[in-house]
C-alpha positions, 0 to 999 in steps of 0.5 A, spaced: 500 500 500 502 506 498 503 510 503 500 517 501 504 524 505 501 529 509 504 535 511 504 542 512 508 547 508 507 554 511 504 557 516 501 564 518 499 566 525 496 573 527 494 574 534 494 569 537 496 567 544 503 571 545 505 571 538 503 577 534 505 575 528 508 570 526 511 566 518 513 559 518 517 555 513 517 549 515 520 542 513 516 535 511 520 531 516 521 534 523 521 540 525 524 542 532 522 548 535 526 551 540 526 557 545 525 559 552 519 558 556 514 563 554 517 565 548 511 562 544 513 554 543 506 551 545 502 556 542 505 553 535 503 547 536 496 549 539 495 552 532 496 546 528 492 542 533 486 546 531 487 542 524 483 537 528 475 537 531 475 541 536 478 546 541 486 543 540 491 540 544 489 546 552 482 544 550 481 552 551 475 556 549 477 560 543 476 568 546 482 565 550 486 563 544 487 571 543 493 575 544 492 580 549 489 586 549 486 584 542 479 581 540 481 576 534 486 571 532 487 568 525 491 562 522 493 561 516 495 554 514 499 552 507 499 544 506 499 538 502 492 534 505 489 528 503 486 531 497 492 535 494 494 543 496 490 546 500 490 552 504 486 552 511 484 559 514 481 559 521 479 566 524 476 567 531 472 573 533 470 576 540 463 579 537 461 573 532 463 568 539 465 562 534 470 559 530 470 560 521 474 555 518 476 555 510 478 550 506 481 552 498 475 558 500 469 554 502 467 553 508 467 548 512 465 545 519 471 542 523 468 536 524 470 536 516 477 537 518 478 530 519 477 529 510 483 534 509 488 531 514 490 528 521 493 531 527 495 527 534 499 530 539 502 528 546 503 534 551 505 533 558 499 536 561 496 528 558 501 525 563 495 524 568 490 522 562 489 515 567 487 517 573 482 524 570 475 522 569 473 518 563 471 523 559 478 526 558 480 519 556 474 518 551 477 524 549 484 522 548 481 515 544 476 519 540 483 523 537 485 517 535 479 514 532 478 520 527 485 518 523 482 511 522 474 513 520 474 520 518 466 521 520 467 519 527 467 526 529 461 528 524 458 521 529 460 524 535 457 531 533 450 529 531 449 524 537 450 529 542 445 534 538 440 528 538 442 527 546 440 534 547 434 534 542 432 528 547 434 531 554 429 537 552 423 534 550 424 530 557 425 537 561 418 539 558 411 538 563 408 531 560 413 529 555 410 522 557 405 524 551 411 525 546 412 518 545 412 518 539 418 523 537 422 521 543 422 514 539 424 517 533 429 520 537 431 515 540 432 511 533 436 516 531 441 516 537 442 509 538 444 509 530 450 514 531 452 511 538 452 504 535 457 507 529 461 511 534 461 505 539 464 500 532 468 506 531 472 505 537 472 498 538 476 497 531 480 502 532 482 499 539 483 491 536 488 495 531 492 499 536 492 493 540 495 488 534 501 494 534 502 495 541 503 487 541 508 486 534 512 492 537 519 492 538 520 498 544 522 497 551 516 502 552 511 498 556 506 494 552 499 496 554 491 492 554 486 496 552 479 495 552 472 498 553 468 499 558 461 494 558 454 498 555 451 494 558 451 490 565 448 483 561 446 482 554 438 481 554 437 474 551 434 475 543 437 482 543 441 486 538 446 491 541 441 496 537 435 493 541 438 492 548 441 500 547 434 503 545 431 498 551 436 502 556 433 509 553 426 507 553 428 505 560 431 510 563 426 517 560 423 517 567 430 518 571 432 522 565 427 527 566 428 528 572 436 529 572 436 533 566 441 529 562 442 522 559 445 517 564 446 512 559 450 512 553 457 512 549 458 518 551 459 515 560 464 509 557 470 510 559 477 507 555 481 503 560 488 502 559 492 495 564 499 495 564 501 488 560 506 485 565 504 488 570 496 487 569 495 492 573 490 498 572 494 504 568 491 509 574 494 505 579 501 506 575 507 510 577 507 517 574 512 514 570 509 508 568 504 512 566 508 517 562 510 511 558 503 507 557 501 513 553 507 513 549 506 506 548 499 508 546 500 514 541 506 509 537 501 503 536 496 509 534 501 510 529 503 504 527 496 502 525 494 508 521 500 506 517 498 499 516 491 500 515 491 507 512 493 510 506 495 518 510 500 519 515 497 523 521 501 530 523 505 528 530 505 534 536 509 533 542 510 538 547 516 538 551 515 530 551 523 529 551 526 533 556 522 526 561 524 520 558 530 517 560 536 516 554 535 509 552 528 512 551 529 518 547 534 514 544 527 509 541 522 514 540 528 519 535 529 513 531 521 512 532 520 518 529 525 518 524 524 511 521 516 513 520 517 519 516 511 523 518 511 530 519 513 532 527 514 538 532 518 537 538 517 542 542 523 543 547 528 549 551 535 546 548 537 540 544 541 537 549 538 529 550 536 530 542 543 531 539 541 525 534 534 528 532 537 535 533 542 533 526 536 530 522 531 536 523 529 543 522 531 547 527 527 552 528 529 557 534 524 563 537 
């Protein structure tokens, strides 16, 4: 299978965060950015991380995003994507209160970034991903699923709308009369949350493959998720048991005011292989590891499986590894021949790497 580059060319950022202005060249290979602490680093990482749906790698709200004292920022992106040259243009405005994004001078929803290219990122604020809540891991697997099933944000984003749609009717005095549009609605989130809930499913049995044939001394991972269902009801499809479970719960529902059962509660639960013991009961080193372990099975199953390499970020990630480690993840990243950005203070550690990159120094 021939594997097909993605890459970003060039890039432009306006206001954004601590940078006023900013113009970059960049290289299809690695690229290293260094700089001192403030000097802007994260801030062009978190740039290319909005190249993916949702709010990037801080997962900030996008006034936040502006440089201060300003009420807008814009990113301008040159790049060779899943379909050729592009150009993707985000600007944010305080008084619009949303995010416009262009691809080619069309506009497009961020869910649709996902068509164009992929980006995966690793920053030390993820090292605690394991003992968060299991929304944050939701989050962190749904980034990977994008890279294997490009409408798996366009799932997510429709289902959340049909779970509002159903949360509302439920708030309303005598929805016991709406049955019937509950019903429909019911349907239509069953029908996206199955496809989500595939989605992930496949998406883990392939990193899982990987994390098994891998050759690193990072630690090897069992990666699973959790049940829908306390017990599959005999005679029942996953399709009839999960509309089951909504019919079942609208009374508790209308009286929490949100939904209680769903995809949107699993949770994505990571064991350390030798070990056998729960990825949050690890040392913060061990989890430190796991979650490289995880982000290089993800690459590895993209590049077996896919026809696109993903965009790699990782912020200040080298700095906590020891040698032999550093040493693995360079040759890692250098044999894959994905476009990277290393974040670090000095090349001290990544001299190798150092030799075979494009230097960028703020």
């Amino acid at each position: 299978m021939r594997i097909e580059n993605v890459y970003l060319e060039s890039f432009s950022l306006a206001s954004f965060r601590n940078l006023s202005e900013l113009l970059l060249n960049v290289s299809n290979g690695v690229n290293i950015i260094v700089g001192p602490n403030g000097s802007g680093k994260t801030s062009i990482l978190e740039s290319i991380s909005l190249l993916s749906p949702g709010k990037g790698l801080k997962a900030a709200n996008f006034d936040d995003m502006c440089k201060y004292g300003e009420d807008s920022w814009e990113t301008r992106f040159k790049l060779n994507s899943k379909l050729g040259a592009a150009e993707i243009i985000t600007n944010f405005r305080m008084q619009e209160k949303s995010r416009k994004i262009s691809y080619n001078g069309s506009k497009i929803s961020s869910t649709e970034l996902t068509n164009f290219l992929n980006v995966i990122w690793v920053t030390p604020q993820m090292e605690g991903i394991f003992s968060t809540s299991p929304s944050i891991r939701r989050r962190f697997l749904d980034r990977i699923v994008y890279n294997f099933d490009p409408q798996h944000a366009k799932r997510l984003s429709k289902y959340e709308h049909y779970v509002r749609e159903r949360n509302k009717v439920l708030a309303q005095r005598g929805w016991e009369s709406e049955t019937s549009w509950l019903g429909v609605i019911e349907d239509k989130i069953t029908e996206e949350a199955i496809a989500i809930s595939n989605a992930r499913q496949e998406a883990i049995d392939l990193m899982q493959k990987s994390i098994n044939c891998l050759a690193t001394d990072f630690p090897k991972a069992n990666l699973k998720l959790s049940k829908l269902f306390s017990e599959q009801r005999d005679g029942l499809s996953t399709s009839d048991c999960y509309k089951e479970e909504l019919l079942n719960s609208r009374a508790k529902d209308s009286y929490l005011g949100r939904a209680s059962f769903g995809i949107h509660r699993s949770d994505f639960v990571v064991t350390h292989q030798v070990k056998q013991r729960l990825a949050r009961l690890c040392s913060t080193g061990e989890q430190k590891a796991l979650l490289i372990s995880i982000i290089l099975s993800s690459i590895d199953s993209i590049l077996k499986s896919t026809n696109f390499v993903p965009i790699l970020l990782l912020d200040e990630l080298f700095v906590h590894l020891d040698e032999e480690r550093r040493e693995q993840l360079s040759e890692y990243i250098t044999s894959t021949k994905l476009q990277t950005f290393i974040t670090t203070t000095d090349i001290i550690g990544i001299e190798y790497l150092a030799l075979k990159s494009n230097i960028i120094e703020l």
